[in-house]
FIBA-210987 format. One line per field, with one value per residue (C-alpha): residue in three letters; chain; x, y, z. Coordinates in Angstrom, 1 decimal, padded with zeros to 4 digits. Example, Ala and Ser with C-alpha at 12.3 -4.5 7.8 and 13.67 -1.06 7.14 Angstrom:
2
residu: [ALA	SER] .
chaine: [A	A] .
east: [012.3	013.7] .
north: [-004.5	-001.1] .
up: [007.8	007.1] .
end
This chain:
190
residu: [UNK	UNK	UNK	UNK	UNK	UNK	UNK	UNK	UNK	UNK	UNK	UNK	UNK	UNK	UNK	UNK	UNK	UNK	UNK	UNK	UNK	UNK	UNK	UNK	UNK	UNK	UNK	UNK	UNK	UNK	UNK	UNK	UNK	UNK	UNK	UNK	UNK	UNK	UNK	UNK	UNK	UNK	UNK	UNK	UNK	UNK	UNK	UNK	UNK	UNK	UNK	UNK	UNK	UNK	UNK	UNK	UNK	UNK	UNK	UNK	UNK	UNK	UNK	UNK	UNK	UNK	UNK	UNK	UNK	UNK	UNK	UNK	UNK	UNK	UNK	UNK	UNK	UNK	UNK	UNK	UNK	UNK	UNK	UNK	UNK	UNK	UNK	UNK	UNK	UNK	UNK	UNK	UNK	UNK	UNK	UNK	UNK	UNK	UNK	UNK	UNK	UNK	UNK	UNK	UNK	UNK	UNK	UNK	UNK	UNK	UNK	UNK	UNK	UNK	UNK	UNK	UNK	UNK	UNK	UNK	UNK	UNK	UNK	UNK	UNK	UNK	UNK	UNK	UNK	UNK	UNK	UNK	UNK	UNK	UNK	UNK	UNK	UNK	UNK	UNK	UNK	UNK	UNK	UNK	UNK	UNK	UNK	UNK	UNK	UNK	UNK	UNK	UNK	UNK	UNK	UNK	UNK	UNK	UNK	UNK	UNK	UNK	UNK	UNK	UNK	UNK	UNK	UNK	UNK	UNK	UNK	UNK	UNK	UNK	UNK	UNK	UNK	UNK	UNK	UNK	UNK	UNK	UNK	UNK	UNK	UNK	UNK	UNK	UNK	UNK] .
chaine: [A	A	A	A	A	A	A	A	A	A	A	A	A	A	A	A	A	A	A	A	A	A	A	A	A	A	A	A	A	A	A	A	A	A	A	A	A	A	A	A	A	A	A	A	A	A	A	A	A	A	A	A	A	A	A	A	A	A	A	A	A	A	A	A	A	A	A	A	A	A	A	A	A	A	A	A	A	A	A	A	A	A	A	A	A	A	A	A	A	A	A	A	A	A	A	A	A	A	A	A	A	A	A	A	A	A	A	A	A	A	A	A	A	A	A	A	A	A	A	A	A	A	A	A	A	A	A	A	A	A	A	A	A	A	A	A	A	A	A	A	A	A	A	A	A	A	A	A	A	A	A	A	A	A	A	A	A	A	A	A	A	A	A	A	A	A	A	A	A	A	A	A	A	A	A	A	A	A	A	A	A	A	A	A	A	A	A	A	A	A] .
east: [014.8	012.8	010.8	007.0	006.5	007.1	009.3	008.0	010.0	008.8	005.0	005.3	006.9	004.1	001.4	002.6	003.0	-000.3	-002.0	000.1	-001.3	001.6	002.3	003.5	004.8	004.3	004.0	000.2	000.0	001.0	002.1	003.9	001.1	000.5	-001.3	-002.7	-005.7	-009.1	-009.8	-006.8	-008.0	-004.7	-002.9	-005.2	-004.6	-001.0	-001.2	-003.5	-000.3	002.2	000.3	-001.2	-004.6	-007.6	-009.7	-012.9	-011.0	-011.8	-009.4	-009.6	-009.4	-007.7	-008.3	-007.1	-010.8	-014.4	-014.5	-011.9	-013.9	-017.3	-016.8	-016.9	-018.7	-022.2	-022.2	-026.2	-027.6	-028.8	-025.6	-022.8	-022.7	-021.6	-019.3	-017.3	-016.8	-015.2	-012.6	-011.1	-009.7	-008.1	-011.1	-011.9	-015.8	-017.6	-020.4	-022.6	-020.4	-021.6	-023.0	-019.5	-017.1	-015.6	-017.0	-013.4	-012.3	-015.2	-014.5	-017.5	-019.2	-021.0	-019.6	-016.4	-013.9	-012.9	-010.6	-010.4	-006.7	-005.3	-002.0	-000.2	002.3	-000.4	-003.1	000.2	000.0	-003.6	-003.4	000.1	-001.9	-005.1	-007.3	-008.4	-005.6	-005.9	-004.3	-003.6	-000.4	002.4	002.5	002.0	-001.8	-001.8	002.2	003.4	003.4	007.0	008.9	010.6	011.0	014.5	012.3	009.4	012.1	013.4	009.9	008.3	011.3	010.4	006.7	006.2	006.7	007.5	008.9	008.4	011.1	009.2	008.4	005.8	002.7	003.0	000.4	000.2	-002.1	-004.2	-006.8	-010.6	-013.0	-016.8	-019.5	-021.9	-023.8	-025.3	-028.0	-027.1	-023.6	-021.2	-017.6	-015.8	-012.1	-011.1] .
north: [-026.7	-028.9	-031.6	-031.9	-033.4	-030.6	-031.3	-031.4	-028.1	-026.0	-027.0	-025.5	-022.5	-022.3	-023.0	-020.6	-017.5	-018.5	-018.0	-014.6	-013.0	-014.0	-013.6	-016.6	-017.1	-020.6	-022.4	-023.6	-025.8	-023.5	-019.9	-018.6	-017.4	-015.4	-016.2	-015.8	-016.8	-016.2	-014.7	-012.6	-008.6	-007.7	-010.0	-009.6	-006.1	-006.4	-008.8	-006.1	-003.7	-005.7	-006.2	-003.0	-004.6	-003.0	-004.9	-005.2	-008.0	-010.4	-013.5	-017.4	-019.7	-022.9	-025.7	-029.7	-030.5	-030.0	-029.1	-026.4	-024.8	-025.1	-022.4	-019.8	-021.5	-022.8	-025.8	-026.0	-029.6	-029.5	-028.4	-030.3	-033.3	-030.9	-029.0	-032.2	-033.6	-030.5	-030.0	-033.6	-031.1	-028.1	-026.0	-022.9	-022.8	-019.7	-020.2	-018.7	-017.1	-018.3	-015.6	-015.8	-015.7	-012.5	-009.9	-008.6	-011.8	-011.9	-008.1	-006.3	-009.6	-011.3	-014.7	-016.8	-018.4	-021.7	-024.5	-028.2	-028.8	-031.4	-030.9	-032.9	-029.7	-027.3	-030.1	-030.9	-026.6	-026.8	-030.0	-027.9	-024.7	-026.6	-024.0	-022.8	-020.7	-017.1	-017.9	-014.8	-014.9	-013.2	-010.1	-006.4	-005.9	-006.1	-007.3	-010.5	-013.0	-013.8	-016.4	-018.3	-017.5	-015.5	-013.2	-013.2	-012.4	-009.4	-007.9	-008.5	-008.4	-008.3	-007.7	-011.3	-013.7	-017.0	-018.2	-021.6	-023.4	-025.9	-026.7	-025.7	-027.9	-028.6	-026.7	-024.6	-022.2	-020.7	-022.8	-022.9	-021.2	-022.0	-019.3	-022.2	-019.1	-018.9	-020.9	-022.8	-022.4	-020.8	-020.6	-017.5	-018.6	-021.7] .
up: [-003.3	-000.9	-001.7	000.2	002.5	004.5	008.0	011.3	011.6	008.7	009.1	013.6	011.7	008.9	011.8	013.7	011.5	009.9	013.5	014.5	011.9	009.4	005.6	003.8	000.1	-001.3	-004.4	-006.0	-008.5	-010.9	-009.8	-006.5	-004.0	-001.3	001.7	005.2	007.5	006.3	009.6	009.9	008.7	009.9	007.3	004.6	004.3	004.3	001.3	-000.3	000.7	-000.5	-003.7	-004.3	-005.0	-004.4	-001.6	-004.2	-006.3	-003.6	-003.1	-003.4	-001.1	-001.4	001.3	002.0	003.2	002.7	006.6	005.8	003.1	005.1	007.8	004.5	002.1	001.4	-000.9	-001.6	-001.7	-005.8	-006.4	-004.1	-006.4	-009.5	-007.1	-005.7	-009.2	-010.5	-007.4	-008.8	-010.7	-011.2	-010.8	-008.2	-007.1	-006.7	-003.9	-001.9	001.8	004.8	007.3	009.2	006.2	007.1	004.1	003.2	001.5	-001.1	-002.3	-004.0	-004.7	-002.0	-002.3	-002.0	-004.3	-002.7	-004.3	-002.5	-003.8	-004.7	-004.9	-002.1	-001.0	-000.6	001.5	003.8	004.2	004.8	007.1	008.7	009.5	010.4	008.1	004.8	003.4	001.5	-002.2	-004.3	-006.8	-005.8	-008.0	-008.1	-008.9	-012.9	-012.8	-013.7	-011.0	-009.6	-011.5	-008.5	-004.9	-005.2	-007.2	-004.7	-002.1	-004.1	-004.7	-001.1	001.2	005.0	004.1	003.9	007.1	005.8	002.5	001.1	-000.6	-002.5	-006.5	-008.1	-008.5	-012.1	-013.7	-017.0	-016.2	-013.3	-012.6	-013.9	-012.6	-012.1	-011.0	-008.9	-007.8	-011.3	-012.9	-014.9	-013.7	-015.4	-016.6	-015.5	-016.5	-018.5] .
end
């Protein structure tokens, strides 16, 4: 296994199947994910494909900036504060989409998952791709996710573009999740 930081070499390869309307499979912080371009409709559904998920589940997304999150995101001036303290750590945000967040990554709810990571392999594959990245685990919908990437690469074959050869972030569990769109917000996962 590889250690981040990613090469020169694997992050033009990541870039570029990220903006051909590539599949990747990467480790989070604590599961392996699957992922694509926000703005890629073409991708997206072959995720949902190669999951069998249906498209009203909605996905996250994780990011390495605040300027990566912002073109799909609103982060509402009484609540930014709250929002920005919770991303120092392991915490997904649900907020308010923007009017040009395209509609099929928020499923049948009207707004968007987003996580500011801060796990330094997946903000080098933000910085790499230069966007926000889709970040659903890499299971069959209701499955198990996929233990390690030999097992990702037996379940999702040639269906998925790119596999990254890198640990695992370290984490126990998926991470929290807030619901910022409520008042007062709310906890949807812990």
């Amino acid at each position: 296994m590889t250690n981040s930081p990613l090469s020169q070499q694997q992050c033009q390869q990541l870039y570029d199947t990220i903006h051909n309307n590539g599949v990747i499979c990467y480790p989070t912080e604590a599961v392996w994910g699957l992922g694509c371009h926000p703005r890629s409709a073409l991708a997206f559904e072959r995720i949902l494909s190669l999951k069998q998920r249906p498209k009203e589940k909605g996905v996250i997304l994780i990011a390495a900036t605040l300027e990566q999150i912002t073109p799909y995101a609103k982060i509402p001036d009484e609540i930014r504060t709250d929002v920005l303290s919770v991303w120092q750590d392991f915490t997904t945000c649900i907020l308010p989409k923007t009017d040009d967040c395209p509609d099929y990554l928020c499923g049948q709810y009207g707004t968007i998952a987003v996580r500011l990571t801060n796990y330094p392999l997946l903000k080098k594959l933000c910085w790499a791709t230069d966007t926000a990245l889709i970040s659903t685990s890499a299971n069959l919908n209701g499955l198990s996710v996929v233990e390690d990437l030999t097992s990702a690469k037996q379940l999702f074959g040639i269906g998925v573009d790119y596999y990254l050869d890198a640990p695992l972030g370290g984490a126990i569990k998926p991470s929290r999740i807030i619901d910022f769109t409520k008042r007062p917000a709310i906890v949807v996962r812990k």
